[in-house]
N, C-alpha and C positions, 0 to 999 in steps of 0.2 A: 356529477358535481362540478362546481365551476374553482379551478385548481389553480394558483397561479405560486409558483416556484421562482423564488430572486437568488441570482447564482447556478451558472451553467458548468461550473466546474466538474469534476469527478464524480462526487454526487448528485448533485445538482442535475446531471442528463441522465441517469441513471434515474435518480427515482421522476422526473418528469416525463421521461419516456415510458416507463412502466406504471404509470398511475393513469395516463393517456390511452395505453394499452388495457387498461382495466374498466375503458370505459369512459373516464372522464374527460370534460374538457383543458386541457390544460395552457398555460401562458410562463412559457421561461425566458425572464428576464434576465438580461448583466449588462454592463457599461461595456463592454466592452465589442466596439463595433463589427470590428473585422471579422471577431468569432462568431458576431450573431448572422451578417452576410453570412458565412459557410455553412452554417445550420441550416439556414435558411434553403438553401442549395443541394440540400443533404449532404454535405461535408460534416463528416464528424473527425474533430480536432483531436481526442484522443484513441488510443487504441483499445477495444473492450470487447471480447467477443461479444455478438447478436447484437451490439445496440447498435449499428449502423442500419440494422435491417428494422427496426421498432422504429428510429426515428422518421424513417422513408415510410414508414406506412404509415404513421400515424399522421406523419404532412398531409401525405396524401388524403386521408381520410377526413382531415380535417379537425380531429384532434389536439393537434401542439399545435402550435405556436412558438417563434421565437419573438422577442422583440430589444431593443435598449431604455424602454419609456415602461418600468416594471408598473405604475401609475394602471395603464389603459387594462390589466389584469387585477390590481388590486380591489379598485373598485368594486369590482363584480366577482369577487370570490369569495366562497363560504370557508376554503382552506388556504391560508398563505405559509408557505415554506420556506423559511431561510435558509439557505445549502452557501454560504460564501463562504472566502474565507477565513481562515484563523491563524494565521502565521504565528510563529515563534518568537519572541522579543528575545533580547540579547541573554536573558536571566532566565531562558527558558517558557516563562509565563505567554499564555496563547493570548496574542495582539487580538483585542476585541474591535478596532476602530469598523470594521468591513459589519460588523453586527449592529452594531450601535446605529451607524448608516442607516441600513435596511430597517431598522425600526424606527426612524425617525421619517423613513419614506412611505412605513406603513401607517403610522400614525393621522400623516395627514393625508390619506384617502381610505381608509379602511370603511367597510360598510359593516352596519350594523349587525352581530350575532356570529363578526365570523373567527375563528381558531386561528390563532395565531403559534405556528409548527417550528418549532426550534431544532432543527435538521444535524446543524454544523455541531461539530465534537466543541465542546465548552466545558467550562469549570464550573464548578457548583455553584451557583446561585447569579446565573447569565440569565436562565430567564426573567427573574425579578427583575434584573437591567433593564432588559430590554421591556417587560411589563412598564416599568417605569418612562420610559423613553417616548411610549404611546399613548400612557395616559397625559402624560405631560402635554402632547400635542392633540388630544382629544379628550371629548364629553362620548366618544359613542362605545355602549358596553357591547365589550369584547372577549375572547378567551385565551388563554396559554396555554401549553403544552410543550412537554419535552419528548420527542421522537426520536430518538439515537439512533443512527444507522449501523448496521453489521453488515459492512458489503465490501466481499474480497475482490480485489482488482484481479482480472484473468475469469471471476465468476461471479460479478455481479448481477448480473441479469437476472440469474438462476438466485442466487440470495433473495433478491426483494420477490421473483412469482412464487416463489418456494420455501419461503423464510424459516430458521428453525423456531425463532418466537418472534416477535413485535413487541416490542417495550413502547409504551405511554405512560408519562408521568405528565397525571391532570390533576385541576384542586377542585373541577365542580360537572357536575351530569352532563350540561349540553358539549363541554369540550370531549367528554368520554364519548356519547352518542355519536358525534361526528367522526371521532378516531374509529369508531367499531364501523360506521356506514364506510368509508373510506377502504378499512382494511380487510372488509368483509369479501372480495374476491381472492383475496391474497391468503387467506386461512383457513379456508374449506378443507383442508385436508387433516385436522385438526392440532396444528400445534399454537401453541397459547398466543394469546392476543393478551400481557402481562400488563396491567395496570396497576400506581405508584404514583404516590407523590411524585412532585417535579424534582424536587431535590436527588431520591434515590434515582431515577432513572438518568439524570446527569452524572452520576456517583457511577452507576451500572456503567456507560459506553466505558468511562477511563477504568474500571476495575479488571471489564474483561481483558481488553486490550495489556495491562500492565502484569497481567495473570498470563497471558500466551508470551507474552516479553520475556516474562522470570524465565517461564518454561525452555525457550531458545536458549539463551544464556545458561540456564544450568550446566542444559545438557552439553553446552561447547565449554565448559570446564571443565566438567566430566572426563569427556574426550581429551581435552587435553592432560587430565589426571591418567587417563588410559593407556596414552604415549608412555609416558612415564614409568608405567608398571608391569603394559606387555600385556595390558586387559587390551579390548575390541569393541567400540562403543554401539557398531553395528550390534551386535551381541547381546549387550548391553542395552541397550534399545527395547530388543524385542522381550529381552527378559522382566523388565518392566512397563514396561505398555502392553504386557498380555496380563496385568494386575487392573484389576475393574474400577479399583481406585482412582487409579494414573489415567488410562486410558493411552493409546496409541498419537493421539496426535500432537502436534508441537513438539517432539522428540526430536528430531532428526540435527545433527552436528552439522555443521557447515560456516560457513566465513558473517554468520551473524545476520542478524534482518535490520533493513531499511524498508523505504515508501513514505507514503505522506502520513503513515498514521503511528507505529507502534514507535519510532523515534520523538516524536513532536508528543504524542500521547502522555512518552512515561517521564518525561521533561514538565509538560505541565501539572502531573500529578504529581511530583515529585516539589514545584514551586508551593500548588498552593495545600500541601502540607507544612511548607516554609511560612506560609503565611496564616496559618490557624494554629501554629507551634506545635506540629505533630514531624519528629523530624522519620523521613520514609528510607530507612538506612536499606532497608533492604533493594528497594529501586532502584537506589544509588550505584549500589554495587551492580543490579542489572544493566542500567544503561554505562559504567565502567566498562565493564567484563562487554561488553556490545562495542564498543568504542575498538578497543584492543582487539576483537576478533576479525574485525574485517580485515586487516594485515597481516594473518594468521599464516597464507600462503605466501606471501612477503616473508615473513621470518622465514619458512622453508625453502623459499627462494634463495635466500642467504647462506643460509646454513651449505645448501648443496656447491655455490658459484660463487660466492664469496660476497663482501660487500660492495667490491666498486663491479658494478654490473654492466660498465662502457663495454662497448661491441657487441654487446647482446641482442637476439632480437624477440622476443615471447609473442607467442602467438594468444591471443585473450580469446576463451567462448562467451559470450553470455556479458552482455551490458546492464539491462533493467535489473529493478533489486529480485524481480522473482518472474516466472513464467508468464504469458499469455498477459503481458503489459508494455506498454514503452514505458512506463516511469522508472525515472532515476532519482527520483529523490533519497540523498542519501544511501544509495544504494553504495554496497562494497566494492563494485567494480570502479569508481570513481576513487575511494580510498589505494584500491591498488594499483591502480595505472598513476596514480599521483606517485607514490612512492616507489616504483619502476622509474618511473621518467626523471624524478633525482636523483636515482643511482647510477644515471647512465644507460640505460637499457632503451631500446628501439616498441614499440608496439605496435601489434595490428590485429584489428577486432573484431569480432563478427558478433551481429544481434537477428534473430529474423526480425524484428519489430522498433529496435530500438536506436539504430544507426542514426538517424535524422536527428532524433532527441542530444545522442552523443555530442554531433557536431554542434549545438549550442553551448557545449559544456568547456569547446576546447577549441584553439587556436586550428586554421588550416592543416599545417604543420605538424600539431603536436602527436598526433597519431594517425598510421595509415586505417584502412577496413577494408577488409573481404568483401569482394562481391558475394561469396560464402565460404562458408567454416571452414573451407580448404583450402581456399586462396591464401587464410591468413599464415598456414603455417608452412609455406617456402622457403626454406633455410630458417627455423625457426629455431632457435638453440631449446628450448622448453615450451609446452602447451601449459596455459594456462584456463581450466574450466571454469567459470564461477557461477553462470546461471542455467540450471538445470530442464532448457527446454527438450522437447521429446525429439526433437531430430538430432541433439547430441548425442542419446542416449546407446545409439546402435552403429558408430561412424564404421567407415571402409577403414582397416587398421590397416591394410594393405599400402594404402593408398598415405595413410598420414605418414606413415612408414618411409614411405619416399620421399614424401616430400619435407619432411624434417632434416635438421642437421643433425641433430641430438634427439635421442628420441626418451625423452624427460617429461612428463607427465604431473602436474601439480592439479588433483581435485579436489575442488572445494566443495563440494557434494557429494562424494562418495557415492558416484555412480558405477563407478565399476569393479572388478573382482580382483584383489592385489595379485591372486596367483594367477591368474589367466593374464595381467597389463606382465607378469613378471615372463610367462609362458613366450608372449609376444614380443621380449625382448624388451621392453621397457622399463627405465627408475620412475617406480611409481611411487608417488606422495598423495595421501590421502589426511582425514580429521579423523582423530583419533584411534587408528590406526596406525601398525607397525611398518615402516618402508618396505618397498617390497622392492628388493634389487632385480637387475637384469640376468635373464637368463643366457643372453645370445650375446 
């Protein structure tokens, strides 16, 4: 099938590389020049496990395409993908202008019969919009469809060959035909190919998303109910995610989730219940209780060294908001190296992936970084962990041992055992969990 995707962002390479890989021809379009040179080149601009190696062969094969002229694909496409994107306005509500765009560019080249695939996370009743935006600039009949994406940054690849369902919200047969011929590689292993109005399947991406939100949020209140009481959230955890109910996943305590989706997400769910007078108190309080948690190690910070934190110097693990990404959007390490660096405090940080991203975030100066994990913490008065990748998970304690000043321990992931960090001599601070003092 002849595939052409406008918007090389996040999702945008993502699902154009793996639709390519499924066989189709594809054409991914953005204005934006200098990204499409490096595609071009096989430079891929963000970091995602396997799509560097899909999009290298798929050039080669002759498959993708990048271009900035979305036009010379639209033409000739039976599927067009809008993946751009949807930023935040000041009120929370997701900025439509990058949408609106793209269907005013599909409008006037669109060929006759073909699906028009609403990719990008939207509010309910975007497609109509943009329905409207095409017809306004054309007589030739066309189709919609909403296509919501569920694709975790660190495993999206694996998301779209492997999906746990595919949501399509279509209103007429040839737009459904086309979704099943399209997704028909992708679902052989039988998990649903779930067809829906367009409405509820716009309704679906923001529920899921504001539904895994709650769940984070609960449980770092919880934990911090835990502190409190001298309960163990670890504990706690497993005692309820081994309920069939609950299930195990989204449990886990830690300094709160950021990225480009479950923040912006539950903000715009949250708006346009503001605007159909349904007020969503309970999201409210998730995206509060979210806000406050990413400085959660900051107060413990406090609590230990007091508030003016001059002369200090904390050693940071972990930049991106979670594993096997460079994104920082919104991520918590941004929240607490912000509030370190007004209290006087020194930093130096270490990312395997995410250093280069950092430095756009912050002045020369404003913080030093590890060539690795260990270089950051040289006279370090406190470690501070915040993102949970796997070569943190096993450090030389020997070696951090030495190279600390203080050997102070703040986890915000509750990677490790309070009485083993206590065994080795370390004040350890964990989420919801009891300090565990030094033994040595």
């Amino acid at each position: 099938m002849e595939v052409t995707v406008i918007g090389t962002g996040y999702v945008g390479l993502v699902v154009g590389s793996c639709l390519a890989e499924g066989g189709n021809h594809v054409t991914c379009a953005d204005i934006d020049e200098a990204k499409i040179a490096r595609l071009n080149s096989g430079e891929v601009p963000i970091y995602e496990p396997g799509l560097d190696r899909l999009i290298s062969h798929n050039l080669s094969a002759g498959r993708l395409r990048f271009t900035t002229d979305a036009t010379e694909g639209i033409r000739g496409s039976d599927a067009i993908f809008i993946a751009v994107g949807t930023p935040p306005g000041e009120d929370g509500s997701a900025n439509l202008g990058f949408v609106r765009e793209a269907a005013r560019t599909i409008g006037d080249h669109i060929k006759q019969g073909a699906v028009v695939i609403m990719k990008s996370t939207v509010p309910v009743g975007t497609s109509e919009i943009v329905r409207a935006e095409i017809e306004g600039r054309t007589d030739t009949t066309f189709y919609m469809c909403s296509n919501p994406e569920f694709l975790k940054e660190g495993d999206a690849v694996g998301d779209f060959m492997y999906p746990d369902r595919v949501v399509c919200g279509v209103d007429d047969a040839p737009a459904r035909e086309r979704m099943e011929e399209l997704y028909e590689p992708f679902v052989r292993s039988g998990n649903p190919l779930i067809f829906m109005d367009i409405a509820s399947a716009e309704m679906t991406k923001y529920a899921a998303n504001a539904m895994l939100a709650t769940r984070i949020s609960f449980m770092n209140q919880i934990a911090e109910l835990c502190e409190r009481t001298g309960a163990d959230i670890e504990l706690v955890r497993r005692g309820i995610g081994s309920d069939k109910r609950i299930g195990p996943s989204f449990l886990y305590a830690g300094t709160g989730y950021g990225g480009s989706c479950f923040p912006k997400d539950v903000q715009a769910l949250i708006q346009t219940g503001d605007e159909h007078g349904v007020d969503l108190a309970v999201l409210r309080s998730v995206h509060e209780a979210n806000d406050r948690q990413k400085t959660v190690l900051v107060r413990k910070i406090r609590s230990r060294f007091g508030d003016d934190l001059s002369g200090l110097r904390f050693a940071l693990w972990g930049l991106a908001f979670k594993p096997e990404t460079d994104d920082m959007r919104a991520a918590p390490s941004l929240a607490i190296i912000e509030e370190l660096l007004e209290a006087g405090a020194s930093v130096t940080a270490h990312d395997p992936v995410a250093m280069e991203v950092a430095r756009d975030y912050y002045t020369k100066d404003a913080i030093a970084y590890g060539d690795d994990e260990y270089e950051t913490l040289d006279r370090a008065d406190a470690l501070v962990l915040v993102t949970e990748w796997l070569q943190y998970r096993r450090p030389d304690w020997a070696s951090v041992s030495q190279r600390m000043k203080q050997k102070v321990l703040f986890d915000g992931r509750n990677m490790f055992d309070p009485e083993r960090m206590s065994a080795l001599g370390f004040e350890y601070y964990s989420i919801g969990r009891a300090p565990a003092e030094s033994e040595g």
